[in-house]
py3Dmol code that shows the C-alpha trace and the ligand (Angstrom):
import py3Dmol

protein = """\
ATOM      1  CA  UNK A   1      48.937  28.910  -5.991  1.00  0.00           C
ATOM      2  CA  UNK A   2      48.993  32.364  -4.820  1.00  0.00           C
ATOM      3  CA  UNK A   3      50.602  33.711  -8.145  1.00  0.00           C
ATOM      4  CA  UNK A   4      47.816  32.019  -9.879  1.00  0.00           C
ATOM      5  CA  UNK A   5      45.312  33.294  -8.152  1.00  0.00           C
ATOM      6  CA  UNK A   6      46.877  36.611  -8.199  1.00  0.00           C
ATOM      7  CA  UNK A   7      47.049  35.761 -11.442  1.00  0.00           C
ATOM      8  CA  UNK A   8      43.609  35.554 -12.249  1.00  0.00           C
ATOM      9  CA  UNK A   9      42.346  37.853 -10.132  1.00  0.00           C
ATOM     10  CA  UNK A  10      43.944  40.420 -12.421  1.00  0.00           C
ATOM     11  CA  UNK A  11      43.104  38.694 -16.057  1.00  0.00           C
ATOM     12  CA  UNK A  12      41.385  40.078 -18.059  1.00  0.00           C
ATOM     13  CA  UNK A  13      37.448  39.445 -18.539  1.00  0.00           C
ATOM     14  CA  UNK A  14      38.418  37.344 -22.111  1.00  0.00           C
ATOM     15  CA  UNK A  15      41.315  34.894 -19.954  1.00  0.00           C
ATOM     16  CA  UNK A  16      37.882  34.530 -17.052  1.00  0.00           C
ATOM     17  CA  UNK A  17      35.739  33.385 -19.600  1.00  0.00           C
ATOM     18  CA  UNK A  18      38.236  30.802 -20.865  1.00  0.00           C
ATOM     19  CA  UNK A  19      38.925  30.337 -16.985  1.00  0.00           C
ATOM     20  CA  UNK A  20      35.239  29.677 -17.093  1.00  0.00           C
ATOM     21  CA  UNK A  21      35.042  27.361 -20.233  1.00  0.00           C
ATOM     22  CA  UNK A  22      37.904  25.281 -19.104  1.00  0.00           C
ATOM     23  CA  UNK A  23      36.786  24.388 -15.657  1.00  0.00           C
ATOM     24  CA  UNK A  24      32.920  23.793 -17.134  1.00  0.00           C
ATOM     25  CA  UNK A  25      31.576  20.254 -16.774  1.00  0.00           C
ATOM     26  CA  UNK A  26      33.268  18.130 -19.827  1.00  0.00           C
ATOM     27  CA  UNK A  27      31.474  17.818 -22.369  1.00  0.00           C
ATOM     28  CA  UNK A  28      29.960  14.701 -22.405  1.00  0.00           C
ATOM     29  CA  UNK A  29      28.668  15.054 -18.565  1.00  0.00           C
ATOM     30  CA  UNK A  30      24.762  14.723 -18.331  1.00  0.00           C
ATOM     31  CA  UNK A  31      24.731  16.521 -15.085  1.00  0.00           C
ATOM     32  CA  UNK A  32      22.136  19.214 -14.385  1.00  0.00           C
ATOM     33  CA  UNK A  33      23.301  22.537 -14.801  1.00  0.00           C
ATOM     34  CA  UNK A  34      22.139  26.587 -13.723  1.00  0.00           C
ATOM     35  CA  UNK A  35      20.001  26.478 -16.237  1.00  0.00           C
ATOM     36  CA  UNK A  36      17.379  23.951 -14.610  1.00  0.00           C
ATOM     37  CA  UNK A  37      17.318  26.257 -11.628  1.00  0.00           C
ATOM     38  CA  UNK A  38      16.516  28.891 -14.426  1.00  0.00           C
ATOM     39  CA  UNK A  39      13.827  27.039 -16.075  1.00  0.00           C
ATOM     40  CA  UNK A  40      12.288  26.206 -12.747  1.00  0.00           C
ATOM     41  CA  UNK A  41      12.504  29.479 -11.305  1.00  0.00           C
ATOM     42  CA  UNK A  42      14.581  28.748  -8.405  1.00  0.00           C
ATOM     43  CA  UNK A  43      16.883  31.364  -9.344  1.00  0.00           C
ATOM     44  CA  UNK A  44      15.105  34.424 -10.949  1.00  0.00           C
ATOM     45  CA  UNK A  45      16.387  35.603 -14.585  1.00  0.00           C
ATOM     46  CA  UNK A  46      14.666  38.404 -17.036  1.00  0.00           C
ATOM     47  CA  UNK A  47      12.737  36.521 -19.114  1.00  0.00           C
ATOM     48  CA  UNK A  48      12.323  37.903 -22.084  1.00  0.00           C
ATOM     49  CA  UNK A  49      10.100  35.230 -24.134  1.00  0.00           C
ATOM     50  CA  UNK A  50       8.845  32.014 -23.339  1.00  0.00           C
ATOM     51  CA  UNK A  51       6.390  29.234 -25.028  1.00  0.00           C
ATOM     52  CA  UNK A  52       6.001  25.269 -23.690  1.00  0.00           C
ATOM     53  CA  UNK A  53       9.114  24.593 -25.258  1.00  0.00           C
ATOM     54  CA  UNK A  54      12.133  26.977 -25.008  1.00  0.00           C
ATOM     55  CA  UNK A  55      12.695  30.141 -22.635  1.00  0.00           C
ATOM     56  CA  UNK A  56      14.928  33.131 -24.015  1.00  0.00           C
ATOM     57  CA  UNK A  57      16.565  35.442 -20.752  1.00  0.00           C
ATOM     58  CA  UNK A  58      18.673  38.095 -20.540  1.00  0.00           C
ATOM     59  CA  UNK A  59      22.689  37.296 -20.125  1.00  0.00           C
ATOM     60  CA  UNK A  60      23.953  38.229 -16.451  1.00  0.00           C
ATOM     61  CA  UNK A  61      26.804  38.945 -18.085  1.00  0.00           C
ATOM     62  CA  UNK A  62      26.106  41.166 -21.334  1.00  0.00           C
ATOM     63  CA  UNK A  63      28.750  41.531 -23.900  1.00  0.00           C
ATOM     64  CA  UNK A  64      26.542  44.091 -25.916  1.00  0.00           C
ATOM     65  CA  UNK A  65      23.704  46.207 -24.907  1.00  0.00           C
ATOM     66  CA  UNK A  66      21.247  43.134 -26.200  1.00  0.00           C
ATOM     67  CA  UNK A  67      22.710  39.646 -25.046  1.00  0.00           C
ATOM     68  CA  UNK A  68      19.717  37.096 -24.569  1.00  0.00           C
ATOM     69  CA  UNK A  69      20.229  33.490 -23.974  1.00  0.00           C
ATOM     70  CA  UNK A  70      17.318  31.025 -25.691  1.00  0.00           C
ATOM     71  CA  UNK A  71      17.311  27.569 -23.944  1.00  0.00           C
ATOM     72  CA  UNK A  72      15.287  24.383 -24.420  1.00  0.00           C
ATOM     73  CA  UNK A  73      12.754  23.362 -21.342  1.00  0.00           C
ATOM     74  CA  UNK A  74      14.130  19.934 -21.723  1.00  0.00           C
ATOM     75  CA  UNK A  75      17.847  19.251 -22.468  1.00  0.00           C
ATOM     76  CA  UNK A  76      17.119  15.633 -23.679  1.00  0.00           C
ATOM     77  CA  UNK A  77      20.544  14.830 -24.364  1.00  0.00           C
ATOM     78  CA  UNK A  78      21.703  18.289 -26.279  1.00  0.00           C
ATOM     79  CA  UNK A  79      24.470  19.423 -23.632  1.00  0.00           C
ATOM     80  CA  UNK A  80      25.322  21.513 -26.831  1.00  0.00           C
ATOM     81  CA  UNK A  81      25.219  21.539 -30.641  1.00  0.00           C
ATOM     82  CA  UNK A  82      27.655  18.517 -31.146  1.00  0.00           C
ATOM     83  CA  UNK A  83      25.526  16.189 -29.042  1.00  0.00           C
ATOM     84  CA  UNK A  84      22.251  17.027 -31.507  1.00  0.00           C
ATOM     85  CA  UNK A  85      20.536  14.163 -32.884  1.00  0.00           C
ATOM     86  CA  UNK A  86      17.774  13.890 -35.457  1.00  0.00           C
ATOM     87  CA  UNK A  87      15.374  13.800 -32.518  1.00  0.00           C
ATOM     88  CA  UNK A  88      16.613  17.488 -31.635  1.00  0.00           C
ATOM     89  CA  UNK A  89      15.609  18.930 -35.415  1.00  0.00           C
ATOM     90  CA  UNK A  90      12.023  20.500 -34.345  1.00  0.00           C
ATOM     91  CA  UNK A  91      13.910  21.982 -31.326  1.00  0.00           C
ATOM     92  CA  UNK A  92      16.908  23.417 -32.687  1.00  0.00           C
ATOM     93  CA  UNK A  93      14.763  25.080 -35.516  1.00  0.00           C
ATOM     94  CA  UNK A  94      12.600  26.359 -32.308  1.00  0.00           C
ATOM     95  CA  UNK A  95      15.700  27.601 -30.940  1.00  0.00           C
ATOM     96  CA  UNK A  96      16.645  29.476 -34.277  1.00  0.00           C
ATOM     97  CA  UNK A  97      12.978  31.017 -34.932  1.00  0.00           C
ATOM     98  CA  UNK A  98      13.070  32.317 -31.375  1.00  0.00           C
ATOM     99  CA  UNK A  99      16.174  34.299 -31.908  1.00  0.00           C
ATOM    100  CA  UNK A 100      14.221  35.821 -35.006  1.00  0.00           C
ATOM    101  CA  UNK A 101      11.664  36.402 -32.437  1.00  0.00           C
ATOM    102  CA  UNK A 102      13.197  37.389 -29.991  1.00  0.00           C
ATOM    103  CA  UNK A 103      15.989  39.970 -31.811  1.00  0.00           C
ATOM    104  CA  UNK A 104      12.721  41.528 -33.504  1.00  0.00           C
ATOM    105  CA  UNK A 105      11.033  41.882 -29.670  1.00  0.00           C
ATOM    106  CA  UNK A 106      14.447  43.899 -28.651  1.00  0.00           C
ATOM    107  CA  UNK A 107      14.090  46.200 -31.855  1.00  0.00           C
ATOM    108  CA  UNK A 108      17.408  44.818 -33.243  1.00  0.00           C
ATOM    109  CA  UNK A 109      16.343  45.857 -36.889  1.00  0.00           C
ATOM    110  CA  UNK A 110      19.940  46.875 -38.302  1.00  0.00           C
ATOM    111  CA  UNK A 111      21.196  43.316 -37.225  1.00  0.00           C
ATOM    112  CA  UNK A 112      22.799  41.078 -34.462  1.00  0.00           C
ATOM    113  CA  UNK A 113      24.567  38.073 -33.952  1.00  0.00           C
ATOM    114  CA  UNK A 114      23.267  34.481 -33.193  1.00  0.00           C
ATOM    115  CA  UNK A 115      25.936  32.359 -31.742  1.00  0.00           C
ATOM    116  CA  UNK A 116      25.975  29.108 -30.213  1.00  0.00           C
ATOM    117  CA  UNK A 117      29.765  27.724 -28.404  1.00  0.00           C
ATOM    118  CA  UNK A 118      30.553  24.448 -28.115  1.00  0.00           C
ATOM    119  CA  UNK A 119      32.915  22.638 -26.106  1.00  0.00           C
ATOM    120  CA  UNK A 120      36.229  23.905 -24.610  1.00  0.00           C
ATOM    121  CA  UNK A 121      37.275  26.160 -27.438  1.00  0.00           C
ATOM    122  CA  UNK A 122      34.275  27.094 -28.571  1.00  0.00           C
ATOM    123  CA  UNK A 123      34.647  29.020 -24.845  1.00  0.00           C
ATOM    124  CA  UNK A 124      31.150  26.888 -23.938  1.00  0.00           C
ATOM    125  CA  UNK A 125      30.581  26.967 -19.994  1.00  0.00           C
ATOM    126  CA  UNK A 126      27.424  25.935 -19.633  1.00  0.00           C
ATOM    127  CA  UNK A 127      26.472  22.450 -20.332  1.00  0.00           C
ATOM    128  CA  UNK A 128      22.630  22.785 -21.593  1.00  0.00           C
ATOM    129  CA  UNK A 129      22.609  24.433 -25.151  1.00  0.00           C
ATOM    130  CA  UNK A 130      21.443  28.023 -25.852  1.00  0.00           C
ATOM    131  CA  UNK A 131      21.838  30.326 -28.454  1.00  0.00           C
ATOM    132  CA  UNK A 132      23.217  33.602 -28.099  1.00  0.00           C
ATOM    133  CA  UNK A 133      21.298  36.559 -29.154  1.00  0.00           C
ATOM    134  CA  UNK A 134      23.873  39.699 -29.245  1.00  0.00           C
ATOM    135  CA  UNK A 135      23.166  43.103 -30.673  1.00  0.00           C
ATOM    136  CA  UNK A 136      22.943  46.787 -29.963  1.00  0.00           C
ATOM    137  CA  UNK A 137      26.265  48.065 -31.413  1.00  0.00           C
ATOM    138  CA  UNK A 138      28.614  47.341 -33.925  1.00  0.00           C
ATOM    139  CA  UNK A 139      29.820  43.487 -33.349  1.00  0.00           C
ATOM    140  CA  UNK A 140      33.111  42.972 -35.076  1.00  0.00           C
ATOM    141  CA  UNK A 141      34.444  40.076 -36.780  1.00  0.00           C
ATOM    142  CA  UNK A 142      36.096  37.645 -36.647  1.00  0.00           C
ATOM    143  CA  UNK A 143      35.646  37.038 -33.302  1.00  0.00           C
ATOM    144  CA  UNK A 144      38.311  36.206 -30.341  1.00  0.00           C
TER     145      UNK A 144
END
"""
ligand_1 = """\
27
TR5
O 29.864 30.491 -22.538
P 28.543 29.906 -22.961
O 28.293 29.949 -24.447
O 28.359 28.525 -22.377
O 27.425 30.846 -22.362
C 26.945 30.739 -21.062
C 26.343 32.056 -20.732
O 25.543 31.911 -19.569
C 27.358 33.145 -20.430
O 27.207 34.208 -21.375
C 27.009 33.577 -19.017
O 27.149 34.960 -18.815
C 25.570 33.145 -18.910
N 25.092 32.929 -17.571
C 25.738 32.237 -16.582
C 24.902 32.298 -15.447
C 23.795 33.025 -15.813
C 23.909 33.418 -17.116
N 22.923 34.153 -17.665
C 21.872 34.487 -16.858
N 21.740 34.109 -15.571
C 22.729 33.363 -14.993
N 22.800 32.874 -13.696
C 21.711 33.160 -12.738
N 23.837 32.155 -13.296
C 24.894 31.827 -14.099
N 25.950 31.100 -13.620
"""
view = py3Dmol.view(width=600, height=400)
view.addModel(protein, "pdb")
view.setStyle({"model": 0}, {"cartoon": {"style": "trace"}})
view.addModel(ligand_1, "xyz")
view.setStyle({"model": 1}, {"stick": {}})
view.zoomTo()
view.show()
């Protein structure tokens, strides 16, 4: 246990992440997640836009000099994009138009990335969907 701890203590941030991801709740849990604390302001986040409907904050944990996370109020069911339903079209095209919105607001006019993980290899680690807005610098592809 030691050596695996040691272990990854010294990872790098990229094997954390997946460290991250892998010990998420499964997929298919409907349990609450950091995010509810989020939307209910029970733990404080830089918000950055928000309407009736969705809330867009800045990432603690930046991978670019823009990294905004856009979240529905209510999770109804979408723990991420492979649980959406037709119910979830007028709130996953909210989702998308804020990240217009919202990269505009931030002044990302020479572009940025909109990403959204799912499950274990998609590297997902929160269970309540968002969309990743990332810009401010080159962003190289493909990705890890
Ligand atoms: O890996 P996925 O796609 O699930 O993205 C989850 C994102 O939530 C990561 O980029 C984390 O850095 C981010 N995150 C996690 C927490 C958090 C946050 N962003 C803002 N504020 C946060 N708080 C207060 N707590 C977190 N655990």
């Amino acid at each position: 246990i030691s050596v695996l701890t040691s272990h990854f203590t010294h990872s790098t941030s990229m094997a954390s992440e997946k460290e991250a991801a892998l010990a998420a709740i499964p997929p298919d849990s409907d349990s609450p997640t950091i995010f509810d604390k989020i939307i209910n302001k029970e733990i404080p986040s830089t918000v950055v836009y928000e309407d009736d409907k969705v809330l867009a904050f800045r990432d603690i944990n930046p991978q670019a000099p823009v990294h905004i996370l856009i979240i529905p109020k209510v999770r109804d069911g979408l723990t991420g994009i492979s649980k959406a339903e037709e119910r979830h079209f007028d709130i996953l095209g909210r989702l998308l138009y804020t990240a217009k919105l919202v990269a505009k607001q931030e002044g990302l006019a020479e572009g940025y990335r909109v990403v959204i993980n799912d499950g274990p290899q998609g590297c997902q680690s929160v269970y309540h969907i968002h969309v990743h807005v990332i810009g401010g610098r080159q962003l190289n592809w493909p990705p890890g």
